[in-house]
C-alpha positions as CSV (number, residue, x, y, z in Angstrom):
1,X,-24.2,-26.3,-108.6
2,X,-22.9,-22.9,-108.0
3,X,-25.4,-23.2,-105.4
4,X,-24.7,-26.5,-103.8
5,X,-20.8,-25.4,-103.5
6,X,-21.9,-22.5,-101.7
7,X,-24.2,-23.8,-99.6
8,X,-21.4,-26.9,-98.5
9,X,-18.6,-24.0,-98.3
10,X,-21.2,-22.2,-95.7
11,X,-21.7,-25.6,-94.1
12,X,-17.8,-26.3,-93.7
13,X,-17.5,-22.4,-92.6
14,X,-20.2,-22.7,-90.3
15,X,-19.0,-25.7,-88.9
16,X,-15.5,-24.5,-88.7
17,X,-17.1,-21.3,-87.0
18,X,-19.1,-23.7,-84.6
19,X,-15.7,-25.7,-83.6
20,X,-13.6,-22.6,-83.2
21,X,-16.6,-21.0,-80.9
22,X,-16.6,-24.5,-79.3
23,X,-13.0,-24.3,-78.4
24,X,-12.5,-20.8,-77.6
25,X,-15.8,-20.6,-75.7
26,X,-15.1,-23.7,-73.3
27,X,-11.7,-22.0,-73.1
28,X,-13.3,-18.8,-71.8
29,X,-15.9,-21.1,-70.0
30,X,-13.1,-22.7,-67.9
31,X,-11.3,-19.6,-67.3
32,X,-14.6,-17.9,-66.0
33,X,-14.9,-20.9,-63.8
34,X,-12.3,-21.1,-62.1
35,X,-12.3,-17.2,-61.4
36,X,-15.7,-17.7,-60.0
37,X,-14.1,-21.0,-57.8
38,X,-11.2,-18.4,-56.7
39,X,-13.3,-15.6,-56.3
40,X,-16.0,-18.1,-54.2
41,X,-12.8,-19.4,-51.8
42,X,-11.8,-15.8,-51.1
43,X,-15.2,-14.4,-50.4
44,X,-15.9,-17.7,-47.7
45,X,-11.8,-16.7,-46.3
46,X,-13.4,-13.0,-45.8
47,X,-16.1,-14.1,-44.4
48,X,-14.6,-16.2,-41.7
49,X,-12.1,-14.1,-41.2
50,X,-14.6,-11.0,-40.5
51,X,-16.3,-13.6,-38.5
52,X,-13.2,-14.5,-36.1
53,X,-12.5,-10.5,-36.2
54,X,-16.2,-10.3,-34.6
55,X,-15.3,-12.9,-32.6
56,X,-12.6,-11.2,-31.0
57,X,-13.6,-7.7,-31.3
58,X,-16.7,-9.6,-28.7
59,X,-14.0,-10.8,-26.3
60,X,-12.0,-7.5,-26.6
61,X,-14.8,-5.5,-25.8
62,X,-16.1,-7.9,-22.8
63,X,-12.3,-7.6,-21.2
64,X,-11.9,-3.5,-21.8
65,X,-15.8,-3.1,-19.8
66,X,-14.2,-5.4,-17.2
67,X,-10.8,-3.4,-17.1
68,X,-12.8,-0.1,-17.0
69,X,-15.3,-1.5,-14.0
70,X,-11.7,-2.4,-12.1
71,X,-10.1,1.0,-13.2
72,X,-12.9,2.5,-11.8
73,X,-13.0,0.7,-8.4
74,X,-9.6,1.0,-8.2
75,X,-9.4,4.9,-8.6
76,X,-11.9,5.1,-5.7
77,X,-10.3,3.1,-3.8
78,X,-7.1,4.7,-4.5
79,X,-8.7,8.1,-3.8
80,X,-9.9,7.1,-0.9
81,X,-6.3,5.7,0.3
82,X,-5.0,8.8,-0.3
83,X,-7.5,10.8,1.5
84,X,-7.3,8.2,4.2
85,X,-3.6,8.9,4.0
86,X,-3.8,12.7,4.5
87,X,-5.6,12.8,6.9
88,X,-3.4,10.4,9.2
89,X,-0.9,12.7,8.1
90,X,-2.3,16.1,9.6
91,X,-3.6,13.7,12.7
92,X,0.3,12.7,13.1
93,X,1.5,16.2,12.4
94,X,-0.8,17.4,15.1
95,X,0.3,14.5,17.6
96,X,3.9,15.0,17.3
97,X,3.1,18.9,17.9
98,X,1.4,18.3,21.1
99,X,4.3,15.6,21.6
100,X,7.0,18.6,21.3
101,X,4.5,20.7,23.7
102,X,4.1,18.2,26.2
103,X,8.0,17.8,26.3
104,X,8.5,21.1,26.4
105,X,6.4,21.5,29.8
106,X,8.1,18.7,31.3
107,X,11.4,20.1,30.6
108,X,10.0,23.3,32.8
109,X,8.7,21.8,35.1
110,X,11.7,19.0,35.8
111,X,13.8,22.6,36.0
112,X,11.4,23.9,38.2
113,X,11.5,20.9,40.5
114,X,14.9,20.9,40.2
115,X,16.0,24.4,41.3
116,X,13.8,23.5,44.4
117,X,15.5,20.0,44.9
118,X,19.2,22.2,44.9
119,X,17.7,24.0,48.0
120,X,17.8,20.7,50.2
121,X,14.8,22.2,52.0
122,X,11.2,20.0,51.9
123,X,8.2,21.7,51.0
124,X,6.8,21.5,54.9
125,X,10.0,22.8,55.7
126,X,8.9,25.7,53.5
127,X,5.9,26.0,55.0
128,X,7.0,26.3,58.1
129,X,9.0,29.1,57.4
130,X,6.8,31.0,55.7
131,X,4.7,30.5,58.7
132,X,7.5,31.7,61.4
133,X,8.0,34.6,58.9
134,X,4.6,35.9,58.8
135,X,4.3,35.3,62.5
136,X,7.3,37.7,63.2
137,X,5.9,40.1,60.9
138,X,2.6,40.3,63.2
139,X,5.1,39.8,66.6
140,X,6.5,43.2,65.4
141,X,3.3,44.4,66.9
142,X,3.6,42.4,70.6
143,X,5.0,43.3,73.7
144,X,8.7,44.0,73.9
145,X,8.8,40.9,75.8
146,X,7.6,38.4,73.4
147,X,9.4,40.5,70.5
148,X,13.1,39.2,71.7
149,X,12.0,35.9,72.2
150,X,10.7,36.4,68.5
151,X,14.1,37.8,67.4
152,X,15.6,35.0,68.3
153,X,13.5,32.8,66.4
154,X,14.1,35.3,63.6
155,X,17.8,34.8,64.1
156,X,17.4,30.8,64.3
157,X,15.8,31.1,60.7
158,X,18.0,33.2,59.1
159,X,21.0,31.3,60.5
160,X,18.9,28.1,58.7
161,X,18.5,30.0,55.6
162,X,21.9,31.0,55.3
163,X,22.9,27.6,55.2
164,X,20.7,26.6,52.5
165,X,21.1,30.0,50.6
166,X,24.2,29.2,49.3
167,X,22.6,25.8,47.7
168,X,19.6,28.0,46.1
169,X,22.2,30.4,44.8
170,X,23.7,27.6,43.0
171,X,20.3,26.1,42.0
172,X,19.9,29.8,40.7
173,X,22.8,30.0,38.7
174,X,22.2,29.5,34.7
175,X,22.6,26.3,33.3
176,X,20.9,24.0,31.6
């Protein structure tokens, strides 16, 4: 009997074992399941979340090659602008230097023109004189006759220049 009451107390035991492992195993059970369930929902949210990172990194990267290809253009074109710019520069520079030189020899010659204006004597008139002049200068070698007809002529002019002398003078005179 000895044997009977030890063979029903390992029954009971073994059943009580096999209930307490029943319990405590569908306790760990449920607990491993819904760490798997967690562990599942945050391993899809990395996923798609790596996903839309990929996703944008894509569209990042199209829009940087795009801002580089107009970076570069632009640069060029900016490069060029400036070289553009420079040279309009010197090409002004050198325009407003022959604009001061050109100025420069109208002023002189306006003052030129001017001190002759003053005289009140025309460039024929001039001319003429210089003519008379140089004919009196070779009359010096005529007859005695023709040399006092020549004096006179002599006298005429430099009664005609005195007249205008005093205007040249003053024409002469420094100002500007």
């Amino acid at each position: 009997m000895l044997i009977r009451i030890s063979l029903i107390i390992a029954i009971i035991a073994g059943l009580a074992v096999a209930g307490l492992n029943f319990t405590k195993i569908k306790e760990k059970i449920t607990t491993l399941q819904t760490n798997l369930d967690n562990q599942t929902k945050r391993a899809d949210a990395a996923e798609l979340d790596a996903k839309n990172t990929h996703i944008a990194l894509d569209k990042t990267t199209t829009e940087l090659k795009q801002t580089q290809a107009t970076l570069a253009s632009t640069t060029e074109e900016r490069d060029t602008a400036v070289a553009k710019a420079t040279a309009e520069t010197k090409r002004a520079d050198k325009l407003n230097e022959d604009l001061n030189k050109t100025r420069s020899e109208r002023d002189e010659a306006q003052t030129e023109l001017a001190r002759y204006t003053a005289t009140g004597v025309k460039p024929e008139e001039i001319i003429a004189f210089d003519k008379r002049i140089k004919g009196l200068q070779q009359g010096s070698r005529r007859p005695p006759g023709e040399n006092r007809m020549l004096g006179q002529e002599l006298k005429k002019t430099r009664t005609s220049w005195q007249f205008t002398r005093p205007r040249i003078t003053k024409c002469l005179s420094p100002r500007v």
